[in-house]
C-alpha positions as YAML, in Angstrom:
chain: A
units: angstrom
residues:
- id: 1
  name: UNK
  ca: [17.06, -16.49, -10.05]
- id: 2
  name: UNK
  ca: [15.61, -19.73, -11.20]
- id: 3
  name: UNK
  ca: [13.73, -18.77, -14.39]
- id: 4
  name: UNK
  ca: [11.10, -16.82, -14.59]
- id: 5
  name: UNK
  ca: [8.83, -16.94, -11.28]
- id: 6
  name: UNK
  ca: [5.27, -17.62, -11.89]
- id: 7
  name: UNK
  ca: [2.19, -15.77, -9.35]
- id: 8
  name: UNK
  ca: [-1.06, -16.24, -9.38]
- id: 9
  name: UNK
  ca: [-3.96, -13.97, -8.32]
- id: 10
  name: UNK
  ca: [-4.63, -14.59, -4.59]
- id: 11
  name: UNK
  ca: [-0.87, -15.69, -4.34]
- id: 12
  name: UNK
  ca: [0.84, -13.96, -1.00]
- id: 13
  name: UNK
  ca: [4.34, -12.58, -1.77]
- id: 14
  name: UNK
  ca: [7.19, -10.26, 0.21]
- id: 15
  name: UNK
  ca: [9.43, -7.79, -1.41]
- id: 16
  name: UNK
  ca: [11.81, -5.92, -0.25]
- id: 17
  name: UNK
  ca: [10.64, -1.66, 0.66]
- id: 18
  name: UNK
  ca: [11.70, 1.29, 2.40]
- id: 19
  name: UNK
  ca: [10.22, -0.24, 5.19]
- id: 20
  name: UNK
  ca: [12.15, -3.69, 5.36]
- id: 21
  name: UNK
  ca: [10.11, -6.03, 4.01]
- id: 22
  name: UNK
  ca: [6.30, -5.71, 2.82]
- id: 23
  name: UNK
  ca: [3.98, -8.37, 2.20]
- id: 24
  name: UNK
  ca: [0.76, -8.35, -0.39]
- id: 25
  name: UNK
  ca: [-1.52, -10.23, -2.46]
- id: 26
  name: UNK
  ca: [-1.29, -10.69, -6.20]
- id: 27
  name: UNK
  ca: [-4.27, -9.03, -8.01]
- id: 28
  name: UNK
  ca: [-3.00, -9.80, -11.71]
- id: 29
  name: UNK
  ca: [-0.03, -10.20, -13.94]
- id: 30
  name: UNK
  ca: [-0.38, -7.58, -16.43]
- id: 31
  name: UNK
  ca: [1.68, -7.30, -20.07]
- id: 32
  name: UNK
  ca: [0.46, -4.37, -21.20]
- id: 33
  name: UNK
  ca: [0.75, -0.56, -19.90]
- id: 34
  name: UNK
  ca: [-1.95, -0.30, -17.52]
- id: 35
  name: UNK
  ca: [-2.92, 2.87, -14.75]
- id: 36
  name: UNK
  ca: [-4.02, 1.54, -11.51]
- id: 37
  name: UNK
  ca: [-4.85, 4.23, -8.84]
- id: 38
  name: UNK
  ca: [-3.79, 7.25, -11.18]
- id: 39
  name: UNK
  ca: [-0.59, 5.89, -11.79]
- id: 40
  name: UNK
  ca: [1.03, 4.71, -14.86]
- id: 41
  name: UNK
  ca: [2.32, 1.29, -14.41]
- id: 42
  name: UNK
  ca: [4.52, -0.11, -17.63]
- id: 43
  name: UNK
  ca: [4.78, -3.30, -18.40]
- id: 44
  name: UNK
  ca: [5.03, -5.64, -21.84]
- id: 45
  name: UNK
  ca: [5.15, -9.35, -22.73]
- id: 46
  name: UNK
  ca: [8.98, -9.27, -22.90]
- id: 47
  name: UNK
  ca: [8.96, -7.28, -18.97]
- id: 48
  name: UNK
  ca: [5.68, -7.94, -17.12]
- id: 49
  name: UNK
  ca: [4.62, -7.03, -14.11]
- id: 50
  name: UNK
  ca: [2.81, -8.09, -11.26]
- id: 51
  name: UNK
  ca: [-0.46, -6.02, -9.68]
- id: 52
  name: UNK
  ca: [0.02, -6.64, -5.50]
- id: 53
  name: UNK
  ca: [-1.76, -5.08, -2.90]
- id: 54
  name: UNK
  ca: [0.18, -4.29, 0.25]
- id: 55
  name: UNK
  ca: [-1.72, -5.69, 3.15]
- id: 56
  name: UNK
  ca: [-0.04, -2.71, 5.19]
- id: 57
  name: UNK
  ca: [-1.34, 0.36, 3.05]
- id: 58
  name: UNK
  ca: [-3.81, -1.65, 0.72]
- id: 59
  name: UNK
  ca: [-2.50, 0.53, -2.26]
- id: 60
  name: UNK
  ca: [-1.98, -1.82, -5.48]
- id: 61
  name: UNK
  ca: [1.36, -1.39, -7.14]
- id: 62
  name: UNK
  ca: [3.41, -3.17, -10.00]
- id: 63
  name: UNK
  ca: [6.30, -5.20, -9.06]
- id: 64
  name: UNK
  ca: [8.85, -6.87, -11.86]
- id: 65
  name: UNK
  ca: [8.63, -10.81, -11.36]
- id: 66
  name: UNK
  ca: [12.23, -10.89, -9.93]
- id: 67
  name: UNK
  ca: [11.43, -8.15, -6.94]
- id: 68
  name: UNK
  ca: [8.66, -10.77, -5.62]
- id: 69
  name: UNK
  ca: [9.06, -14.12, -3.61]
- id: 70
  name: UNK
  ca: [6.30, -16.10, -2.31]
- id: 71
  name: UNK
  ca: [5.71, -14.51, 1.51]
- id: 72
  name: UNK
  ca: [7.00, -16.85, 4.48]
- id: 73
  name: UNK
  ca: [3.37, -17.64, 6.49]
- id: 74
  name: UNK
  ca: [5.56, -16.80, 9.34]
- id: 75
  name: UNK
  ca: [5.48, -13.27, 8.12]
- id: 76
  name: UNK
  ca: [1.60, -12.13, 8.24]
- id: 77
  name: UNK
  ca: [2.40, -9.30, 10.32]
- id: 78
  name: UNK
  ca: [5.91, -9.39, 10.29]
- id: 79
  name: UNK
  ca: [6.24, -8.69, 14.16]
- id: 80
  name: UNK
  ca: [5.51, -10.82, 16.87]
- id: 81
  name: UNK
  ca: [2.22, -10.77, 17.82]
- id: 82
  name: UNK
  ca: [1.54, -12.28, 21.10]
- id: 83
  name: UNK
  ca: [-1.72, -10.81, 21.87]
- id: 84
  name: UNK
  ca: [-3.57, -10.92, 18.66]
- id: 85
  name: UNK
  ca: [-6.73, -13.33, 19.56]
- id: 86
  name: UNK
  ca: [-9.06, -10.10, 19.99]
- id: 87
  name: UNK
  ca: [-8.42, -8.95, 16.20]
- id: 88
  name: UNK
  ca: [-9.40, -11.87, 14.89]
- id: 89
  name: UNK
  ca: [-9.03, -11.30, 11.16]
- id: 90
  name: UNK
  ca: [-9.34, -7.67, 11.27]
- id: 91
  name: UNK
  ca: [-6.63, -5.56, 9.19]
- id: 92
  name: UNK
  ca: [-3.95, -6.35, 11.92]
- id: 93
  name: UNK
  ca: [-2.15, -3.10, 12.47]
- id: 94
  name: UNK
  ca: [1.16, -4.31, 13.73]
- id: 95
  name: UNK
  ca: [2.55, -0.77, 14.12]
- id: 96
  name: UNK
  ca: [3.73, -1.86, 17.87]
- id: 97
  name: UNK
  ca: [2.73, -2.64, 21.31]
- id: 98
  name: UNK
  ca: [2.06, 0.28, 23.43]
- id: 99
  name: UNK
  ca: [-1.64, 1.79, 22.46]
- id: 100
  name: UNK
  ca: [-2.42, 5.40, 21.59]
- id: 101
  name: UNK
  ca: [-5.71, 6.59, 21.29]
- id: 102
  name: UNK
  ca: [-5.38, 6.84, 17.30]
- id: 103
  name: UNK
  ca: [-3.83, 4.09, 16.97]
- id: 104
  name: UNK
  ca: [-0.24, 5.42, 16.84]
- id: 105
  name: UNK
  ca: [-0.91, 6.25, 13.18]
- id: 106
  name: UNK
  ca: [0.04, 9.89, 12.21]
- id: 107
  name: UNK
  ca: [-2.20, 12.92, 11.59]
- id: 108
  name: UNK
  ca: [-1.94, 14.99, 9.05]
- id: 109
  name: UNK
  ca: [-3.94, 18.17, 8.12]
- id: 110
  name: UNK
  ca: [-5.27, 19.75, 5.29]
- id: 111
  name: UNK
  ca: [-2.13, 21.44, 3.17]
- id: 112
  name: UNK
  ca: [0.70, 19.32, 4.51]
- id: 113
  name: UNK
  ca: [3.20, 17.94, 2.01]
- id: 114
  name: UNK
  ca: [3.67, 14.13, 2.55]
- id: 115
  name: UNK
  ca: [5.56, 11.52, 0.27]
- id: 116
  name: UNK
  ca: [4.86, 8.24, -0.27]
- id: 117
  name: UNK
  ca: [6.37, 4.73, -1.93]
- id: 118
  name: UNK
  ca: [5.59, 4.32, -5.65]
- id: 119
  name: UNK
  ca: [6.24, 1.69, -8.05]
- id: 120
  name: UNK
  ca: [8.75, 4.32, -9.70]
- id: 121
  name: UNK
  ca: [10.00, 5.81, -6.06]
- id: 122
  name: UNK
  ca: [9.08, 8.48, -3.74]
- id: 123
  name: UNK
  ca: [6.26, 10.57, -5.04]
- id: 124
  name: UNK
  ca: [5.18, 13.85, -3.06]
- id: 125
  name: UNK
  ca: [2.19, 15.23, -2.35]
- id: 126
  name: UNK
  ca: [-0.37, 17.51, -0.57]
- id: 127
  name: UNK
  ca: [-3.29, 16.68, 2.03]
- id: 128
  name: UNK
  ca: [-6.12, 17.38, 0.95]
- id: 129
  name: UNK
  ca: [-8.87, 15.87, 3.77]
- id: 130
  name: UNK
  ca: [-8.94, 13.51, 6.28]
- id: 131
  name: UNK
  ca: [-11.55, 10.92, 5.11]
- id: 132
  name: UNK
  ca: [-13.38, 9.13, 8.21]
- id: 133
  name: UNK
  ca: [-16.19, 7.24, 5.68]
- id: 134
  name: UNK
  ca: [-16.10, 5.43, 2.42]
- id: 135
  name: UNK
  ca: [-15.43, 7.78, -0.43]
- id: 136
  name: UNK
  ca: [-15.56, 7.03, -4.12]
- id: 137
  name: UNK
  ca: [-12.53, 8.72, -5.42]
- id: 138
  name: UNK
  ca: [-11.99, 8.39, -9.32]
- id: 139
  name: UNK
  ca: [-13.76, 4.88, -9.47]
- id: 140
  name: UNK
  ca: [-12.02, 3.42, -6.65]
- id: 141
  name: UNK
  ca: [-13.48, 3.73, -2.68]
- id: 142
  name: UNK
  ca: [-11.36, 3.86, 0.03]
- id: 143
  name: UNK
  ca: [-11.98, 1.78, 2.58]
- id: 144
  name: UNK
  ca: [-12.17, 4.77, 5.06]
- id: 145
  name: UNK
  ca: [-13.61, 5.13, 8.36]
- id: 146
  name: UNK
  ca: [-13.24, 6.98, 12.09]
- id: 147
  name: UNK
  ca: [-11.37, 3.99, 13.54]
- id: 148
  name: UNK
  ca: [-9.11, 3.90, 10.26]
- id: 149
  name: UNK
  ca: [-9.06, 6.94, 8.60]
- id: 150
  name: UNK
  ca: [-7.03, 7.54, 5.20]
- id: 151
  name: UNK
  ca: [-6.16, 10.71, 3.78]
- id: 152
  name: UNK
  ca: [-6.86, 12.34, 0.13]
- id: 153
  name: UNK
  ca: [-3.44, 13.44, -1.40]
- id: 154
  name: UNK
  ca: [-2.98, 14.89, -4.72]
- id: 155
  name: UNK
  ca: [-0.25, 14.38, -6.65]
- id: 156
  name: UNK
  ca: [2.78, 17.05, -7.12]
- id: 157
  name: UNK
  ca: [3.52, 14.98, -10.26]
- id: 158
  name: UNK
  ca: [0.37, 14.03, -11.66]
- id: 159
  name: UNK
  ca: [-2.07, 16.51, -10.06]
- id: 160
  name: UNK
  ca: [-4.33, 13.22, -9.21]
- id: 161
  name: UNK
  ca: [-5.54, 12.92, -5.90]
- id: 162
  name: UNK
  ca: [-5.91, 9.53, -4.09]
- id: 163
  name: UNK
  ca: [-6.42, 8.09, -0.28]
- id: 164
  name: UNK
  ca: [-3.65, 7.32, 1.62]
- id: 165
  name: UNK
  ca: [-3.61, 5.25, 4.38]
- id: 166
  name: UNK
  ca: [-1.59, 7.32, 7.20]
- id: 167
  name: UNK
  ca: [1.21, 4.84, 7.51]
- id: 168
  name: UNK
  ca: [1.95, 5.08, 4.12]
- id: 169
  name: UNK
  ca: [2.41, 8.52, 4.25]
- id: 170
  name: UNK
  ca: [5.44, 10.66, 5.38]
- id: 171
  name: UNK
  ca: [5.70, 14.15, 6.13]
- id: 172
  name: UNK
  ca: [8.33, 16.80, 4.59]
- id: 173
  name: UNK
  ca: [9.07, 20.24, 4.19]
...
């Protein structure tokens, strides 16, 4: 790598993920330990870190400097969307072509254990709720509703709980 890379908030960078590649929005450059969404996100001046929120799951995570690269404007939405003009702005879902009625997202009911991407790895979790409104949760509200509905997970690990988009999410037994 060049030196060190430089972000600024409102910057749009891609990194790589268990998904192929994700795509955010810088929210700060932190160099200092600091929790964001009940989790514990370590950084310093010597190793900083980077505060991006994924425009897929809108969940804010730390990346190092050297994980992040400034996001192609190719890639806002990272498949090809032909028929976008309706959705003009909206959170494009670009989960694929052919329609469902929900969206093609998964459902998940109350008790299931589902894991997720963290900044340290796969965390794992239980369902709580499906949340269908804006719901303050710890400080933070998730941007729920019935047309996008997120789910309220706690934490194996932690014992937190937090909303989940349903794309984030992964089932397991």
């Amino acid at each position: 790598m060049a030196g060190k890379q430089k972000f600024h908030q409102g910057d749009r960078v891609q990194w790589s993920s268990g998904q192929g590649t994700s795509t955010g929005t810088i929210q700060k450059h932190i160099t200092e330990d600091q929790t964001v969404d009940d989790s514990q996100i370590s950084a310093s001046k010597d190793d900083p870190r980077y505060l991006v929120e994924n425009d897929n799951t809108g969940t804010v995570t730390g990346h190092r400097p050297d994980t992040l690269s400034k996001a192609d404007s190719s890639s806002s939405g990272s498949s090809s969307s032909s028929n976008s003009s309706s959705s003009s702005g909206s959170s494009s879902s670009s989960s694929s072509s052919s329609r469902s009625s929900s969206s093609g997202a998964a459902q998940f009911k109350k008790g299931d254990r589902v894991q997720w991407n963290t900044s340290q790895g796969k965390t794992t979790g239980t369902v709580q709720k499906k949340l269908t409104e804006p719901t303050d949760i710890e400080g933070h509200t998730a941007k729920a509703s019935k047309e996008e509905p997120q789910y309220l997970v706690k934490s194996e690990s932690t014992g937190a709980e937090a909303a989940h988009k349903p794309e984030a999410l992964e089932k397991v037994s």
